[in-house]
N, C-alpha and C positions, 0 to 999 in steps of 0.2 A: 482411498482417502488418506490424505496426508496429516498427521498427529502435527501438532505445534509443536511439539517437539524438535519433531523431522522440518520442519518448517524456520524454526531458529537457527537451526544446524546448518540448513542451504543459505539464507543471509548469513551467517556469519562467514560461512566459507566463502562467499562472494564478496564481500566486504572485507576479509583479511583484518590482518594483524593492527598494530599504532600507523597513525597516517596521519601529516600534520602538510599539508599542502598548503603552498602561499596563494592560491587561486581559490583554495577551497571556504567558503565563512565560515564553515562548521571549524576552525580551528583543528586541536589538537582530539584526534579520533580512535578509541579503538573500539575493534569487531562491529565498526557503524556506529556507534553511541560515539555523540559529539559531548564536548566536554561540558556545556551550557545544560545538558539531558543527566549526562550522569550527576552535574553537584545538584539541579535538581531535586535528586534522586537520592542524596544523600550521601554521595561517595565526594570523600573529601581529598582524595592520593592522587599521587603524579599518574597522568593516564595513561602512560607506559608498563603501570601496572593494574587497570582495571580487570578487576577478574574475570572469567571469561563466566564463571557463572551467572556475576552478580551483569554483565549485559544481557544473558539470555534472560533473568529475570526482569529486566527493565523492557527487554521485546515482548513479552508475556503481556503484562501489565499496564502497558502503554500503548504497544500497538495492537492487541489483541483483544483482550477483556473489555478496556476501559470502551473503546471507541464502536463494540458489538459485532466484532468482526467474527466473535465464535460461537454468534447466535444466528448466524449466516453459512455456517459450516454445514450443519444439517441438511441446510436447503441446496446451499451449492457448492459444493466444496471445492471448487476450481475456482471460482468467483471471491470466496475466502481469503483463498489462497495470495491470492492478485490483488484484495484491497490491504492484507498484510503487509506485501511488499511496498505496493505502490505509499500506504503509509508511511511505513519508514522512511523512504524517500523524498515523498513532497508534503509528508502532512497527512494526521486521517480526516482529516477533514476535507482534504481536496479528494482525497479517495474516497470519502463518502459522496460527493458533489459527484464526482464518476458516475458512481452505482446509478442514484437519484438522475442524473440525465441520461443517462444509459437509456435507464425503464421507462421516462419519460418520451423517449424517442419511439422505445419500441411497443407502446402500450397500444398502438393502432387507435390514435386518436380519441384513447379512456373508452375506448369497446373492452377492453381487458382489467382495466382499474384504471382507475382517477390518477391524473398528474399527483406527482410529489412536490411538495415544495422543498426546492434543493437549499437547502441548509449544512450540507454536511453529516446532517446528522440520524445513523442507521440505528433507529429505533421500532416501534411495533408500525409504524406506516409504512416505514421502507424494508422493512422485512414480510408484513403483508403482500404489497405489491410483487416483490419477488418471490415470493411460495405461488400468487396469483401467476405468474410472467411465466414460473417454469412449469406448473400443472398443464399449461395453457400449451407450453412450446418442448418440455421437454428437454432430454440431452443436446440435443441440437439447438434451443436457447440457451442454452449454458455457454456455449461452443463461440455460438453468436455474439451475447455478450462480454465474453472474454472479449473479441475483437474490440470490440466500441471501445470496451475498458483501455485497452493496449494501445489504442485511436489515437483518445484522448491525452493520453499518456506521451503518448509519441508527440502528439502536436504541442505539450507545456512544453517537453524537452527542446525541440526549436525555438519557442520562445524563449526561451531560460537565457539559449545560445544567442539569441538576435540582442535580448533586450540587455545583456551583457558578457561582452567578448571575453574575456575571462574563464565563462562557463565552457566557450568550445573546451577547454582543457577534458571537461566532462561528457560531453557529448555523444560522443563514439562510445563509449561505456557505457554510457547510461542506454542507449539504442540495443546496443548489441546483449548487455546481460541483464536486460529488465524488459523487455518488448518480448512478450513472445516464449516466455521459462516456465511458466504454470502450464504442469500437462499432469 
């Protein structure tokens, strides 16, 4: 199982250094933290100098804690792992809405626990369900639900690209270093 630590250390290093693409909305970027996230946050400096601490602390707190991503680690820590990332990326609230339809899909029509109402948000219902999902299915529902996860994941990123051509610039990256990296 992989520490948050270890966790911040692989997005950052896939994320790289300052990035200010003219395709990209997030503006001016570094180590991932878009500049709208870091003043947020508090950080008031040119983002060519954001610390690299003070982003690992904003990934902690933002995409981890706040949204219960590391009240899901216990249960699944691949599944963790993948709403971490996929937060960062599209929102943890679309990566809550994952999870939530994931289990929803695979609950064997609530012979296993009751639908979730997909809200985004991974609290003691959707962490219920998934303690139920994997007692129930084991390493190999883990395995399973990684897929769905990466599914879904995969089909926003086409949309993203359809619903505005601009995004192809991101496309191929987003497929290739975010589908499929949680092991």
């Amino acid at each position: 199982m992989k520490t948050i630590d270890q966790l911040i250390d692989e997005v950052i290093a896939r994320e790289g250094d300052y990035s200010n693409h003219p395709s990209d909305r997030g503006g001016p970027t570094r180590w991932g933290i878009t500049e709208a996230v870091a003043r947020q946050q508090g950080y008031s400096g040119d983002m060519r100098q954001l610390p690299r601490a003070e982003a690992a602390a904003i990934y902690k707190r933002l995409y981890w804690l706040r949204p219960g991503f590391a009240a899901v680690q216990p249960i699944a820590p691949k599944i963790a792992s993948e709403l971490f990332d996929t937060g960062i990326n599209m929102g943890v609230g679309t990566a809550g809405q994952f999870l939530q339809r994931a289990l929803n899909a695979l609950n064997r029509n609530g012979r296993d626990f009751a639908d979730l109402k997909v809200d985004g948000n991974v609290g003691p219902g959707t962490l219920s369900a998934l303690s139920r999902f994997m007692a129930v299915r084991g390493a190999q529902g883990e395995a399973v639900l990684l897929k769905a996860l990466d599914a879904l994941q995969g089909e926003r990123y086409v949309n993203l690209a359809e619903s505005r051509p601009a995004n192809e610039d991101f496309v191929f990256g987003w497929l290739s270093n975010r589908i499929g990296q949680v092991a």
